[in-house]
C-alpha atoms as an extended CHARMM CRD file, in Angstrom:
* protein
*
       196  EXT
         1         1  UNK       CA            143.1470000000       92.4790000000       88.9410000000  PROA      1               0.0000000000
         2         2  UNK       CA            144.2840000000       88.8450000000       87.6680000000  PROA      2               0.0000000000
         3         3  UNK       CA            142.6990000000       85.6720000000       87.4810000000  PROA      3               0.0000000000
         4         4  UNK       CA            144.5880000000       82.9420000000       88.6690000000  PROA      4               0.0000000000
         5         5  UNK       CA            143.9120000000       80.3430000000       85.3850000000  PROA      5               0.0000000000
         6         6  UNK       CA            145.9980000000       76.9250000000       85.4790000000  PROA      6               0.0000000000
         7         7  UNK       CA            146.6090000000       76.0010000000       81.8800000000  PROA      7               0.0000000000
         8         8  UNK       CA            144.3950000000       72.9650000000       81.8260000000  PROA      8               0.0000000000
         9         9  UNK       CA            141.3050000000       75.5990000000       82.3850000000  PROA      9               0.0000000000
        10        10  UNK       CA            142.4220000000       78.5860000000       80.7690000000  PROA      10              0.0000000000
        11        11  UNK       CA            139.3140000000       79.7350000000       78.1500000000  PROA      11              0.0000000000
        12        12  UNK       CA            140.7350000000       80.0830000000       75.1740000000  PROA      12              0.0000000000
        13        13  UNK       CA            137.5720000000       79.6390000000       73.0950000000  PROA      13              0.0000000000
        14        14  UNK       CA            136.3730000000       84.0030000000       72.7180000000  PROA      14              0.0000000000
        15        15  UNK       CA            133.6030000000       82.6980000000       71.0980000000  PROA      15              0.0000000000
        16        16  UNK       CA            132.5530000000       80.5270000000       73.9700000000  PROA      16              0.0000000000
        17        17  UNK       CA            133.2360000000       83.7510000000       76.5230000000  PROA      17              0.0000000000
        18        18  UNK       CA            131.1680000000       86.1550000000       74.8300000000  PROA      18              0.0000000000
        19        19  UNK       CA            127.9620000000       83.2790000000       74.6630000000  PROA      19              0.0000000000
        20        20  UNK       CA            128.2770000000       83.0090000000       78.2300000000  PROA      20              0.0000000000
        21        21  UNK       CA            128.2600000000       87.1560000000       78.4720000000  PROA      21              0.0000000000
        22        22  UNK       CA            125.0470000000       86.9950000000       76.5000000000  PROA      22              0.0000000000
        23        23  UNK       CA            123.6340000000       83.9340000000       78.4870000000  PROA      23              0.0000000000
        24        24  UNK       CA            123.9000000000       85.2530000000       81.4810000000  PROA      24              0.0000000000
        25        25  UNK       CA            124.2730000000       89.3410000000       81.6320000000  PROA      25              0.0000000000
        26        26  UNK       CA            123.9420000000       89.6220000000       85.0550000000  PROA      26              0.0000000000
        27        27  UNK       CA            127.3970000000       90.7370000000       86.7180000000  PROA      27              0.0000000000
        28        28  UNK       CA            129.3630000000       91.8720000000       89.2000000000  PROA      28              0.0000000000
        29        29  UNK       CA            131.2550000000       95.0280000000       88.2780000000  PROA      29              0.0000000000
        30        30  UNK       CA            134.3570000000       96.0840000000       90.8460000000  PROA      30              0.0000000000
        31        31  UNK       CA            136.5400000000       99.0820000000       90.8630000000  PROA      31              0.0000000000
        32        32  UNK       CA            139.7410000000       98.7570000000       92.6440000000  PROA      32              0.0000000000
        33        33  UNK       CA            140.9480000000      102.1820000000       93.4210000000  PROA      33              0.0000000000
        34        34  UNK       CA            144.5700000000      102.5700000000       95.1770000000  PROA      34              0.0000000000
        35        35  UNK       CA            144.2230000000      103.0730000000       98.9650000000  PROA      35              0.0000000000
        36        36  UNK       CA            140.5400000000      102.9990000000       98.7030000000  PROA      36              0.0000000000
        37        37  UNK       CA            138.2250000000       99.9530000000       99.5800000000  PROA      37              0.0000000000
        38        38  UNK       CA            136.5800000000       98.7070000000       96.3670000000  PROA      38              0.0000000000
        39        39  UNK       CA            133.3220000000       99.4810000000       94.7570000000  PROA      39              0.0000000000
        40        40  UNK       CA            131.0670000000       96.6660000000       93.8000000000  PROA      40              0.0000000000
        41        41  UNK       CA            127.9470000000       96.6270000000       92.0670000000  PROA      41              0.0000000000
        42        42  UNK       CA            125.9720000000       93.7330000000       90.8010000000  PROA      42              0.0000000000
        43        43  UNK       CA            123.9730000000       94.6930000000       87.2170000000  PROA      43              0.0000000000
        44        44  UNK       CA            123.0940000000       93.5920000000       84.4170000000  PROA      44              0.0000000000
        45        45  UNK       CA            125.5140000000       94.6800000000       81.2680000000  PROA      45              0.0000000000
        46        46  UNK       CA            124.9010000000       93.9990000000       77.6250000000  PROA      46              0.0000000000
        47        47  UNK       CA            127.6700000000       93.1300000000       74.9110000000  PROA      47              0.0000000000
        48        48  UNK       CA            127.5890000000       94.7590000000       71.9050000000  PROA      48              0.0000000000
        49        49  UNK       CA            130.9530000000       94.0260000000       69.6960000000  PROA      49              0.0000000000
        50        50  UNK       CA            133.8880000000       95.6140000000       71.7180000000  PROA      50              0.0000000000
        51        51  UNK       CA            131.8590000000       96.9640000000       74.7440000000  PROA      51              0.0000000000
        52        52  UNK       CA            130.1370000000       96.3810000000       77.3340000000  PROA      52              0.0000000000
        53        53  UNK       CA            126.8930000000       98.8000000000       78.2570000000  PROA      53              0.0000000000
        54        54  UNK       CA            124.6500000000       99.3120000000       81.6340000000  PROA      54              0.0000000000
        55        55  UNK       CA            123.3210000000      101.8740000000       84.0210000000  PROA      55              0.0000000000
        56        56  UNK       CA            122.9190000000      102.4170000000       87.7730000000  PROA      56              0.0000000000
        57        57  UNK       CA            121.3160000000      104.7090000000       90.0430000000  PROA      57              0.0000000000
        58        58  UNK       CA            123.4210000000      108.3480000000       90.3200000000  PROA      58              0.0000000000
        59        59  UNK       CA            123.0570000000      107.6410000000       94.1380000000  PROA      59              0.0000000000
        60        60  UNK       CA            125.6520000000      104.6150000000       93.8920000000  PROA      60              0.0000000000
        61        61  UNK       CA            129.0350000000      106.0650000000       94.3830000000  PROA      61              0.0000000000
        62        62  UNK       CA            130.7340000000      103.6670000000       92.2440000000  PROA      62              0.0000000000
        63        63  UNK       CA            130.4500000000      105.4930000000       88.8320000000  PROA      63              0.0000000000
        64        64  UNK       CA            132.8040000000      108.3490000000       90.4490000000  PROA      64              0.0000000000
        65        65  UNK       CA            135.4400000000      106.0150000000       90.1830000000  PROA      65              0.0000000000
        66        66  UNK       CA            135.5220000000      104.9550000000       86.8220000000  PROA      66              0.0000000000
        67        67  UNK       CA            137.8400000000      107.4440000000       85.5700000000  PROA      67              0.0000000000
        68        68  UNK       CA            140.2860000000      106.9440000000       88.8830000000  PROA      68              0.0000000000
        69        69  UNK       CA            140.5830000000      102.6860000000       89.4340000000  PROA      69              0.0000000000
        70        70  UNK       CA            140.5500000000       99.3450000000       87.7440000000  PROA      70              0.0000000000
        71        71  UNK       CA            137.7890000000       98.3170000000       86.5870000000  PROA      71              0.0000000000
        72        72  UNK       CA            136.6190000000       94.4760000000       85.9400000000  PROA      72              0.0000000000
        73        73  UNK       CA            133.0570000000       92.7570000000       85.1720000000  PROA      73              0.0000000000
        74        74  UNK       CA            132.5410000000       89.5760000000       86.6180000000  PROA      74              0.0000000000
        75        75  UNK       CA            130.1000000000       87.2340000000       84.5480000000  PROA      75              0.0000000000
        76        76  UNK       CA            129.7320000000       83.7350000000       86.0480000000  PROA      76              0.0000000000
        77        77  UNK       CA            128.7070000000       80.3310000000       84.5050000000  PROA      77              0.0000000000
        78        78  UNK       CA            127.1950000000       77.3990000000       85.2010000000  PROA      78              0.0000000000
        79        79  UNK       CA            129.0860000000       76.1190000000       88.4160000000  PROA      79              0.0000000000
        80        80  UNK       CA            128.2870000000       72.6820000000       90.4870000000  PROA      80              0.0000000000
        81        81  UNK       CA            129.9030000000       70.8070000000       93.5210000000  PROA      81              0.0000000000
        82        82  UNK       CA            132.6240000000       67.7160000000       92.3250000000  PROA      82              0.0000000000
        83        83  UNK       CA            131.9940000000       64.8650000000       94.4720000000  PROA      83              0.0000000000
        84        84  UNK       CA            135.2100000000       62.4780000000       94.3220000000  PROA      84              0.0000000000
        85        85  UNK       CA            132.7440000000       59.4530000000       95.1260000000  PROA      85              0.0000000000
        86        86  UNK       CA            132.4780000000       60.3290000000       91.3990000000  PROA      86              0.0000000000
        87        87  UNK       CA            136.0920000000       59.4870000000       90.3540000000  PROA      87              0.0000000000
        88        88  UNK       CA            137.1520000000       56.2140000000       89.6060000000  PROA      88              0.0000000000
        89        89  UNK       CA            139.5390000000       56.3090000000       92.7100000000  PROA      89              0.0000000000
        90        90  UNK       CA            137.7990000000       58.0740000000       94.8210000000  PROA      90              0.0000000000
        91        91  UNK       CA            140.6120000000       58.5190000000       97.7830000000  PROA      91              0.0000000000
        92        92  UNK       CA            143.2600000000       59.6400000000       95.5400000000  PROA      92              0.0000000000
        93        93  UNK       CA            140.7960000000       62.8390000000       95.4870000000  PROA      93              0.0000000000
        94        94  UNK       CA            138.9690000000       65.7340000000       96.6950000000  PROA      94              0.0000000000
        95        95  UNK       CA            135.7710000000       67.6770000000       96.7560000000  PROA      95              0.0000000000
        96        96  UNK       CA            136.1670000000       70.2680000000       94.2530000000  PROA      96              0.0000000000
        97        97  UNK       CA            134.1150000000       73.0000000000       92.3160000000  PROA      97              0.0000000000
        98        98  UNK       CA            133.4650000000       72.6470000000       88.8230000000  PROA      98              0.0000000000
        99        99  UNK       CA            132.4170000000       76.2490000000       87.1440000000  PROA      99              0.0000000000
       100       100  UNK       CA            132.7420000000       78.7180000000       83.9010000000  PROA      100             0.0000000000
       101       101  UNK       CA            133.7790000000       82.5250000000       84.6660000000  PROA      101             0.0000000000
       102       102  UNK       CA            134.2320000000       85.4200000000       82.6400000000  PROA      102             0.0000000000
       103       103  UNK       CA            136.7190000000       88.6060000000       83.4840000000  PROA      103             0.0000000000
       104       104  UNK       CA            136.3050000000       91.3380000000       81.1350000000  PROA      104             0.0000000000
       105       105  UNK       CA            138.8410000000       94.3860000000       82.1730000000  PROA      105             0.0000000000
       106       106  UNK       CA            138.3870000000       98.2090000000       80.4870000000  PROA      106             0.0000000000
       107       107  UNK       CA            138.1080000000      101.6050000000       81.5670000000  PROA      107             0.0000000000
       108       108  UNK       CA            133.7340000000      102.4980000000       81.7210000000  PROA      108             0.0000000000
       109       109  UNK       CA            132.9470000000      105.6130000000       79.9750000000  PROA      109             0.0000000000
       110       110  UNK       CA            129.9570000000      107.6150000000       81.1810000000  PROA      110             0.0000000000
       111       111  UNK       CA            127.3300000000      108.2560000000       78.4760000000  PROA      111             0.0000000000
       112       112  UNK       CA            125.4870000000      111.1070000000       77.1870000000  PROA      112             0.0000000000
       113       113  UNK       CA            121.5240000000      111.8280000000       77.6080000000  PROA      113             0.0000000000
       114       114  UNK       CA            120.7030000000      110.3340000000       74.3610000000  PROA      114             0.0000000000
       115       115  UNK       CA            123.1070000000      107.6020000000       74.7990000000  PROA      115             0.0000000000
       116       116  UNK       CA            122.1390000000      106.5080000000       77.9520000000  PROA      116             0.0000000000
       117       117  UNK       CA            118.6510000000      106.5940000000       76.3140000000  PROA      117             0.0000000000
       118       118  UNK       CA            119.2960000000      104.1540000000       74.3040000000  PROA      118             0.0000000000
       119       119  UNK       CA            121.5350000000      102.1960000000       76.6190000000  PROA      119             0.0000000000
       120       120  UNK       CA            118.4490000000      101.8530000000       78.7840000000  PROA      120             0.0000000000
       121       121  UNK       CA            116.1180000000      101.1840000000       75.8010000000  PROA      121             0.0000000000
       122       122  UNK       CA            118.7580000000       98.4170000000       75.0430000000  PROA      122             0.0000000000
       123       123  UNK       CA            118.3330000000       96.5460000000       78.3590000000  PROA      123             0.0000000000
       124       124  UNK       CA            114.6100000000       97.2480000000       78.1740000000  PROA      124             0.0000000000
       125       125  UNK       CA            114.3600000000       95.6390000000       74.7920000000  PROA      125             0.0000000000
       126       126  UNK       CA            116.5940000000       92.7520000000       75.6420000000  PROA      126             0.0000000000
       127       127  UNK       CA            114.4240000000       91.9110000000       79.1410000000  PROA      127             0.0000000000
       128       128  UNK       CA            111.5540000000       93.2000000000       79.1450000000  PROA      128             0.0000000000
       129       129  UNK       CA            110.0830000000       93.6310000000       75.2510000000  PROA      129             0.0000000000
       130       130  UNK       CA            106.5210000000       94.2080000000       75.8360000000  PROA      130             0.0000000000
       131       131  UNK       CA            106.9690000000       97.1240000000       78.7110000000  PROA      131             0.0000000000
       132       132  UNK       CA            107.9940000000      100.7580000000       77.0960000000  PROA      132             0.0000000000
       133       133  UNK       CA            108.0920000000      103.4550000000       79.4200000000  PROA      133             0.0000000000
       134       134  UNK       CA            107.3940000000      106.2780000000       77.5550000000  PROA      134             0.0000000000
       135       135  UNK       CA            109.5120000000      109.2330000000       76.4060000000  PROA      135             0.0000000000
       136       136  UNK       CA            108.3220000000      111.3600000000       78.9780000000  PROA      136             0.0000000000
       137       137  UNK       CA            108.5980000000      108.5390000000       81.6260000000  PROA      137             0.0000000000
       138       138  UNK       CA            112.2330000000      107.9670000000       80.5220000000  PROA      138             0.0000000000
       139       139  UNK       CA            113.0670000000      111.6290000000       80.6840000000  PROA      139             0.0000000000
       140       140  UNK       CA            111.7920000000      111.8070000000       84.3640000000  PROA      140             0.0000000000
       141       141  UNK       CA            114.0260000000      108.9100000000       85.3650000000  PROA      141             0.0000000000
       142       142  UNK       CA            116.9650000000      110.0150000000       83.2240000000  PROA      142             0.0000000000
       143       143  UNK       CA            118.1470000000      112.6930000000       85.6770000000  PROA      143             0.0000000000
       144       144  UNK       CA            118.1130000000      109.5520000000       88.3850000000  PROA      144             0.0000000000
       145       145  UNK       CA            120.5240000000      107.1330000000       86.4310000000  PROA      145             0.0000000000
       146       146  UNK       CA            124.3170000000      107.0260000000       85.2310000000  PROA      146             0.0000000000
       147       147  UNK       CA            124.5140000000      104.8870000000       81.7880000000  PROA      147             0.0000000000
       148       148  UNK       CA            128.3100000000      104.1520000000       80.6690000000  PROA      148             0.0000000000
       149       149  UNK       CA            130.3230000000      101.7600000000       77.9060000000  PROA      149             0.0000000000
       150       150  UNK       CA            133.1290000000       99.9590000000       79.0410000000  PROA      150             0.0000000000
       151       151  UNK       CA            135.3920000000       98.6480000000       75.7070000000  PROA      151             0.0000000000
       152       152  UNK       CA            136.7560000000       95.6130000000       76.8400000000  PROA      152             0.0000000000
       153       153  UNK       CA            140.9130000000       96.2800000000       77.2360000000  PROA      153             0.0000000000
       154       154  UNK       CA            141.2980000000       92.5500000000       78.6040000000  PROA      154             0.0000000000
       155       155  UNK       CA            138.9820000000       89.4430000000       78.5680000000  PROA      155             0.0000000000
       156       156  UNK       CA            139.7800000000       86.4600000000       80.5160000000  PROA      156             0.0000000000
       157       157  UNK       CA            137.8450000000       83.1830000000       80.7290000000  PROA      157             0.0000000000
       158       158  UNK       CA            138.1860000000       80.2500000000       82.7320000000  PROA      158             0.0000000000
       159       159  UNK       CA            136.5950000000       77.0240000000       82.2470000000  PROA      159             0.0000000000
       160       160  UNK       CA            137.0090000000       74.4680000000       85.2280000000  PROA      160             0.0000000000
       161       161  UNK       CA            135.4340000000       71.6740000000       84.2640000000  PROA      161             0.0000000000
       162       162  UNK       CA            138.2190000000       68.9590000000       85.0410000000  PROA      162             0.0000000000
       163       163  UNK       CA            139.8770000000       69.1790000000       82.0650000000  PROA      163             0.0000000000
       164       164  UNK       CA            142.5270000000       67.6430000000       84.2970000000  PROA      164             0.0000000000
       165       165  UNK       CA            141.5180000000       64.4590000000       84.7720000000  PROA      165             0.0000000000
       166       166  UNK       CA            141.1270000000       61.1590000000       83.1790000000  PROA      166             0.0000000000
       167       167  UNK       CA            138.4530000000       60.7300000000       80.4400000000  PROA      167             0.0000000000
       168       168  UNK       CA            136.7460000000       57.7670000000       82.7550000000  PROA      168             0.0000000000
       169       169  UNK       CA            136.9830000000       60.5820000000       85.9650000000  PROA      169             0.0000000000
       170       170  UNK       CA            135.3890000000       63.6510000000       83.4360000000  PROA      170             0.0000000000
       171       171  UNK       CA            132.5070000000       60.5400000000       82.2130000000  PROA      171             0.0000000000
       172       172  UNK       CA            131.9210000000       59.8420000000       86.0870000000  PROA      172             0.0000000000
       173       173  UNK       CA            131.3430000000       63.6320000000       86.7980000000  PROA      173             0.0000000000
       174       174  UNK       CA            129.1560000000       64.2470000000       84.1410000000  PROA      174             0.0000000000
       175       175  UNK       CA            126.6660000000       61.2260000000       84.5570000000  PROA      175             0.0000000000
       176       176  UNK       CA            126.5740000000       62.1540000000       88.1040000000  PROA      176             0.0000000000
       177       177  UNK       CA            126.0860000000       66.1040000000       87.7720000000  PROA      177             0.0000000000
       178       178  UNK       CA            123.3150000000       64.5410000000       84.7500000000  PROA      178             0.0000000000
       179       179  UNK       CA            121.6950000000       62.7010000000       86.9350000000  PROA      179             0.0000000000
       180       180  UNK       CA            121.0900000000       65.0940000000       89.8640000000  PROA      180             0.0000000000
       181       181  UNK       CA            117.8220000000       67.2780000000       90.5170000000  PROA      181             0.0000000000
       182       182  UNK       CA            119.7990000000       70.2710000000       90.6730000000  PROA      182             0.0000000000
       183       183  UNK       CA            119.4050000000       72.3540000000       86.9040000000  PROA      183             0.0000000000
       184       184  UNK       CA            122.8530000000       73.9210000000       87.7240000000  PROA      184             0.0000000000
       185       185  UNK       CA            124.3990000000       70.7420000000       87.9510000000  PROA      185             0.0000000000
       186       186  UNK       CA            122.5290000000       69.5470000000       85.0640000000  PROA      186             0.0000000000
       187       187  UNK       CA            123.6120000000       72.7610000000       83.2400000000  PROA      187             0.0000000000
       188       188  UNK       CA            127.7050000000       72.1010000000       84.2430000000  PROA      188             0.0000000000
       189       189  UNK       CA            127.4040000000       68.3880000000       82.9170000000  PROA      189             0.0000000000
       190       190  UNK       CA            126.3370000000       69.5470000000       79.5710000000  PROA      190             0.0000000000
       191       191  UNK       CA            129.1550000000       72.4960000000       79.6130000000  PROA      191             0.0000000000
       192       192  UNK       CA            131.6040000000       69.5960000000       80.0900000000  PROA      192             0.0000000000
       193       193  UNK       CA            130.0290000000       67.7480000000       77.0590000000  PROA      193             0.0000000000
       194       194  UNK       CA            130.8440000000       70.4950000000       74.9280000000  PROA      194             0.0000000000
       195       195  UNK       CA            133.5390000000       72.1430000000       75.8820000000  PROA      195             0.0000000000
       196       196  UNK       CA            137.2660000000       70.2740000000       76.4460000000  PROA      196             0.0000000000
């Protein structure tokens, strides 16, 4: 599984990648198994140096695959409409999508009892601090949930924020995505203020 990335918003920045991992966890994880349609599952997963971690219910058939398909986690950035009203010549244009996204490729690895404690303590921590569950609790639900690592084998990032255009096209975009009631679009116009 490939993402098409023109030059002009290929990600280069890791460090910029792995912030919008921990900005927004919440992602959509797809298997890809020859012959077979693929599995998707939308979770949260945590970074932690070279790995990803999560957990979801035994009854989800995707976690049989692991060992058997491709495996990629989609994170996704802010992302906002492109008007070309906003470009300095407008017809030579068109409507476009501005937006951040994160591939990271690798082979999940399901976790052990005590690991997938702790996985799930992890994402507890990292959400919800004030709620603990309770040994006991956690040993009830244990039996009910798959936990797995995935080290990341490939991490791709692209950043299409019009990096392509003129410097008086990118100022029009960004005053006009600043300027708009919509905190996504707010959120893309100060991604294109720091980050070329």
């Amino acid at each position: 599984m490939s993402l098409y990335t023109p030059p002009s918003f290929a990600g280069g920045d890791r460090a910029a990648a792995l912030r919008l991992i921990a900005d927004r966890p919440f992602a959509t994880l797809v298997t890809g198994v020859d012959g077979e349609e693929p599995h998707i599952t939308h979770l949260p997963l945590l970074h932690d140096g070279e790995q990803l971690s999560g957990h979801m219910a035994r009854a989800n058939p995707h976690w049989r695959c692991f060992e058997r398909g491709q495996t990629v986690a989609i994170f996704h950035g802010p992302h906002a409409y492109v008007s070309p009203r906003w470009y300095e010549t407008p017809a030579g244009h068109v409507p476009t999508w501005n937006y951040a996204v994160v591939h990271v490729a690798g082979r999940p690895v399901l976790l052990e009892a005590e690991d997938a404690r702790r996985t799930i303590g992890e994402l507890s921590a990292r959400f919800d601090p004030d709620f603990t569950a309770g040994a006991r609790r956690l040993d009830q639900l244990l039996p009910s949930i798959v936990a797995f690592r995935m080290p990341i084998a490939r991490l791709d990032a692209k950043f299409k924020m019009n990096q392509n255009r003129s410097s008086a096209d990118r100022d029009g975009v960004i005053a006009a995505l600043a300027a708009s009631a919509v905190e996504s679009d707010r959120e893309v116009a100060d991604w294109m203020r720091h980050h070329d």
